[in-house]
C-alpha positions in Angstrom: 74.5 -172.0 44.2 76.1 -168.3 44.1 77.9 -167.2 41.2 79.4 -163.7 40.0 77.6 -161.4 38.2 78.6 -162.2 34.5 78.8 -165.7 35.2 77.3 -168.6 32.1 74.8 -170.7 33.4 73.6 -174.0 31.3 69.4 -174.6 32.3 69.4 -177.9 34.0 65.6 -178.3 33.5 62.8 -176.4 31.6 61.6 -173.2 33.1 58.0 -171.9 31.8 57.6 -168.6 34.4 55.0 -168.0 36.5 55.4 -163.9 36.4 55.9 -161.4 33.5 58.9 -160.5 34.9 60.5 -164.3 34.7 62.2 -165.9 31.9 61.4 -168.9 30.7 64.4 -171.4 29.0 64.9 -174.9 28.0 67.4 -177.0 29.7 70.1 -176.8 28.0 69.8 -172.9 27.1 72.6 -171.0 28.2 72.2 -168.1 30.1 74.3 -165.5 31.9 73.9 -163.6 35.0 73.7 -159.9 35.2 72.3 -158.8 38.8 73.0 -161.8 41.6 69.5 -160.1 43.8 69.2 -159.6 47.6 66.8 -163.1 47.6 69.3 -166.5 47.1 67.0 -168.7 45.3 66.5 -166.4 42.2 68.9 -164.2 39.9 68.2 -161.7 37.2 69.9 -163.7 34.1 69.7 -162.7 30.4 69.7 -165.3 27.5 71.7 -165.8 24.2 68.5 -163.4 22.4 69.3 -160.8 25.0 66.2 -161.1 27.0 66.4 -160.4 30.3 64.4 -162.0 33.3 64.7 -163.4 36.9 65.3 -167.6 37.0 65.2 -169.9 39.8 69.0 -170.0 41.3 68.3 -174.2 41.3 67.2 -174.4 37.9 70.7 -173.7 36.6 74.0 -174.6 37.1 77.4 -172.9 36.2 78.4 -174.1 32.8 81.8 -175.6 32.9 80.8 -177.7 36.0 78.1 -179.0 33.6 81.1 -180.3 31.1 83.0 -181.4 34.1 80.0 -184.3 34.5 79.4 -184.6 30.8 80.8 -184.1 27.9 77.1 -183.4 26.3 79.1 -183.4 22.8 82.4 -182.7 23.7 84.6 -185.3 22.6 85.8 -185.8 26.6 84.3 -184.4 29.9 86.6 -181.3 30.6 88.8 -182.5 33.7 88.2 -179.0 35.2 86.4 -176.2 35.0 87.4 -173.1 32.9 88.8 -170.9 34.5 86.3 -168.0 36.2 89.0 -165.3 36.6 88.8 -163.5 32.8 91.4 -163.5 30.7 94.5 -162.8 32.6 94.4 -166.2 34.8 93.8 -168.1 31.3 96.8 -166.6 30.1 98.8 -167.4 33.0 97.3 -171.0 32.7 98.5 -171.6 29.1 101.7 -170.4 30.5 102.4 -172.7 33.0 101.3 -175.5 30.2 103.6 -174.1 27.9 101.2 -172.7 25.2 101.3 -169.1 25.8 102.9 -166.9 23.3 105.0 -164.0 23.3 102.3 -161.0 21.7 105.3 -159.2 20.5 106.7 -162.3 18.4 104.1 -162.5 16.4 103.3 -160.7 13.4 99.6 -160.5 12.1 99.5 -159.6 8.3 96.5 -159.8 6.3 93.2 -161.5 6.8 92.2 -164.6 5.1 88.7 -165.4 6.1 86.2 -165.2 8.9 83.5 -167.3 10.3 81.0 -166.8 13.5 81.9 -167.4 16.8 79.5 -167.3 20.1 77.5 -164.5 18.1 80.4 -162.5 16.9 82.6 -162.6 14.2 86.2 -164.0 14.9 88.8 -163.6 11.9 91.5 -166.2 10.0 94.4 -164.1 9.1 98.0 -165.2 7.7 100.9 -164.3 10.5 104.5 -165.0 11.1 105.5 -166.0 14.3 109.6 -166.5 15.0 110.1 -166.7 11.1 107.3 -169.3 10.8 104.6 -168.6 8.8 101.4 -169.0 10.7 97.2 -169.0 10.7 95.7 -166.7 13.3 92.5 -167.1 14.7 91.4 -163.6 15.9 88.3 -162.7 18.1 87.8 -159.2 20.3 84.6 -159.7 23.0 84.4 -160.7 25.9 81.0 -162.5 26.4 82.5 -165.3 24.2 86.1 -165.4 25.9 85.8 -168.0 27.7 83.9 -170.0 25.0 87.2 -169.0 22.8 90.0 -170.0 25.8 87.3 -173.5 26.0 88.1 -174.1 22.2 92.0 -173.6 22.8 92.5 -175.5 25.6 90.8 -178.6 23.7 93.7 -178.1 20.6 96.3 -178.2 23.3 94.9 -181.7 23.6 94.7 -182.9 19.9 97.6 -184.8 18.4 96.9 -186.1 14.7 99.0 -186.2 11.9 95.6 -185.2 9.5 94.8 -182.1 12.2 96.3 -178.5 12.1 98.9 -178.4 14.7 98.4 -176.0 17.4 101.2 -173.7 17.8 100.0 -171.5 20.8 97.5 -169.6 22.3 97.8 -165.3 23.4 95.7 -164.4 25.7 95.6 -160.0 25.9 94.2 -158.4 28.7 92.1 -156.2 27.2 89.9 -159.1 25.6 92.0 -159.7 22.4 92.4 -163.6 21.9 94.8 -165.5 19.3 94.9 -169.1 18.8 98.1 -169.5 16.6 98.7 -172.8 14.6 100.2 -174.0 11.6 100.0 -172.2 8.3 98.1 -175.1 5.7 98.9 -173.5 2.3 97.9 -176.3 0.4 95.3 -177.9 2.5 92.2 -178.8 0.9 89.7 -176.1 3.1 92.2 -173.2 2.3 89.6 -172.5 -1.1 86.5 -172.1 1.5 88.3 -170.2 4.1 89.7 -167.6 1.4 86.2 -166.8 0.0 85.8 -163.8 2.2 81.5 -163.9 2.1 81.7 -167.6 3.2 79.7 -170.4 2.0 77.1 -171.3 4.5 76.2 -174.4 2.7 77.8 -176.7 5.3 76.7 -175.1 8.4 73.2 -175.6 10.2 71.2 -172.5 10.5 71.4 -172.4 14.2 75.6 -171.4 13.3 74.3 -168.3 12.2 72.3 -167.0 15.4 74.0 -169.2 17.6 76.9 -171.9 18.2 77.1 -174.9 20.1 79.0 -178.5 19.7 75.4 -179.5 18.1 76.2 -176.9 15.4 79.6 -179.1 14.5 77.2 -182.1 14.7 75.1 -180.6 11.4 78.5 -180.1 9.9 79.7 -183.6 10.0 76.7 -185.2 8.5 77.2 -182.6 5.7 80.9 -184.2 5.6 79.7 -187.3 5.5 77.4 -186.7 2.4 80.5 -185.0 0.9 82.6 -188.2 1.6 79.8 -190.4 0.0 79.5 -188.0 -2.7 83.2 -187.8 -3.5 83.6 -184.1 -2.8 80.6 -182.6 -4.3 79.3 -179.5 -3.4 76.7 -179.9 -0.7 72.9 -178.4 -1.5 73.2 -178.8 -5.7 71.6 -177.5 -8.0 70.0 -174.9 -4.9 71.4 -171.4 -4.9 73.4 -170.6 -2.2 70.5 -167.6 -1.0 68.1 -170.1 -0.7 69.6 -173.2 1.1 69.2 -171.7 4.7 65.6 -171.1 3.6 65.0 -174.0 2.4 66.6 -176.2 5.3 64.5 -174.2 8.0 61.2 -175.4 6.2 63.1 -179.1 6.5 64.8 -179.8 3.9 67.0 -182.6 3.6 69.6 -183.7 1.0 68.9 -186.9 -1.0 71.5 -189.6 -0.3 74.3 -189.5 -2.6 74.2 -192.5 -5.1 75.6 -195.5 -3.6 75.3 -194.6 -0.2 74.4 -197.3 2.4 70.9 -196.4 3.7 72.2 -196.8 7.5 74.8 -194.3 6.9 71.9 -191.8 5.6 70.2 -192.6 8.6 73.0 -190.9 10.3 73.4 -188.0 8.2 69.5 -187.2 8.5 69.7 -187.5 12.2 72.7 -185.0 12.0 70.7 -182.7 10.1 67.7 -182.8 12.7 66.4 -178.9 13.2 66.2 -179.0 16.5 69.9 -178.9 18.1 69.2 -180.1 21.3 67.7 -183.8 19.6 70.3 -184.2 17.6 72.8 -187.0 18.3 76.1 -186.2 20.7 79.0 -187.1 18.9 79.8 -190.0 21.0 76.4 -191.4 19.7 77.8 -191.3 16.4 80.7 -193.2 16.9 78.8 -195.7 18.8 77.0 -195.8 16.1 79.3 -196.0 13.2 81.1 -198.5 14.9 77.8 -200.4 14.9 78.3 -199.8 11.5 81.3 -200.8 10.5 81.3 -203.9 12.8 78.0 -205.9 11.6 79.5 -204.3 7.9 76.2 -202.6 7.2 77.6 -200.5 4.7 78.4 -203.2 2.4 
């Protein structure tokens, strides 16, 4: 395989190094190369930490080709691969789909929250776009473009009368990146995205160093103990400063009263420290169908 310098790779197998100057990874780490060398079978790659080593060119295989032959938590395989030109050829591609938007229509105003994306913070703000008043989801670098255009072209996909509706993605040359959708004023997570510091109590503590679909995975088992708790805050009675603490030493929530045990099961297994053993999400409908089907939860 030859890729472009700057290229994500995803590990297809573990790698332990047999030299100082190798890097070892996991499969399943994603890594990116930064110097393609003279020899074929190895590159110089860097990980998400920003350690930098050679790999084995066979040990690793461009990342969207991995999606294209499984979803690996995805809710579908992606039917091609992102695209490898930068921004400009995404922008053309939402164009000829009809999503692009016109920069100049659209009127950013102030900011409303933020949250972490691919290492970096990316910003909520309040817009208007054409006289419509929007939410704009803002991020400036370019290692996690294409993770950003990934997230966008999913939402072109979504159709749900209980999901935000996708109004249209801008894609800027110089690495600025707007995914523009419908303005929720009274929507029940407007509360947690206005509280400017955030409140980390449903995310995993991989979200803070590093995000994957796995990191959505922790998040749903915290809605589902929110569900089964009608709407309590998650983590009570734990201050805010120590619940990431406390959840890296393997801590787990109690199930909320009434809650069928198989349904904790789930949860628990969503809240599994390790990222790469916890359950893809099409395990998790199999298995709440399971569920729901043999009426376990009764």
């Amino acid at each position: 395989m030859s890729v472009p310098q700057g290229t994500e790779c995803m590990a297809k197998y573990n790698f332990k190094g047999t030299t100082e100057q190798d890097l070892p990874f996991n499969k399943g780490d994603v890594l990116t190369i930064i110097v393609v060398t003279k020899d074929p079978n190895w590159y110089k790659a860097k990980n998400t930490a920003g350690r930098e080593g050679t790999i084995p060119a066979n040990y690793v295989q461009k990342r969207e080709g991995h999606y294209t032959k499984d979803a690996d938590g995805l809710c579908t395989n992606l039917i091609k691969p992102k695209l490898e030109e930068g921004t400009v050829a995404a922008q053309d591609e939402f164009s000829r789909s009809g999503w692009a938007l016109n920069r100049k229509e659209l009127n950013i105003q102030h900011s409303i929250g933020k949250g972490e994306f691919g290492g970096k913070w990316s910003y909520v703000k309040v817009g208007d776009y054409r006289g419509t008043k929007v939410a704009v989801k803002c991020i400036k670098h370019d290692a996690t473009a294409q993770a950003f255009i990934a997230e966008a072209s999913v939402m072109t996909q979504l159709r749900h009368t209980n999901l935000v509706q996708l109004i249209g993605v801008i894609v800027e040359e110089k690495g600025s990146l707007f995914i523009v959708s419908e303005y929720m004023a009274k929507s029940s997570g407007l509360p947690a995205i206005q509280r400017q510091d955030g409140d980390l109590r449903g995310f995993s503590s991989q979200v803070l160093t590093k995000f994957s679909t796995k990191s959505d995975v922790w998040s749903y088992g915290i809605l589902l103990w929110e569900i089964y708790s009608f709407g309590r805050v998650p983590y009570p009675r734990i201050p805010l400063k120590e619940v990431v603490p406390r959840v890296e030493k393997g801590y787990k929530m109690e199930a909320p009263d009434g809650c069928p045990e198989v349904v904790y099961e789930v949860m628990k297994q969503c809240w599994t420290l390790d990222p790469l053993v916890r359950p893809r999400f099409r395990v998790l409908r199999e298995k709440l169908h399971h569920i729901l089907a043999k009426e376990l939860y009764l």
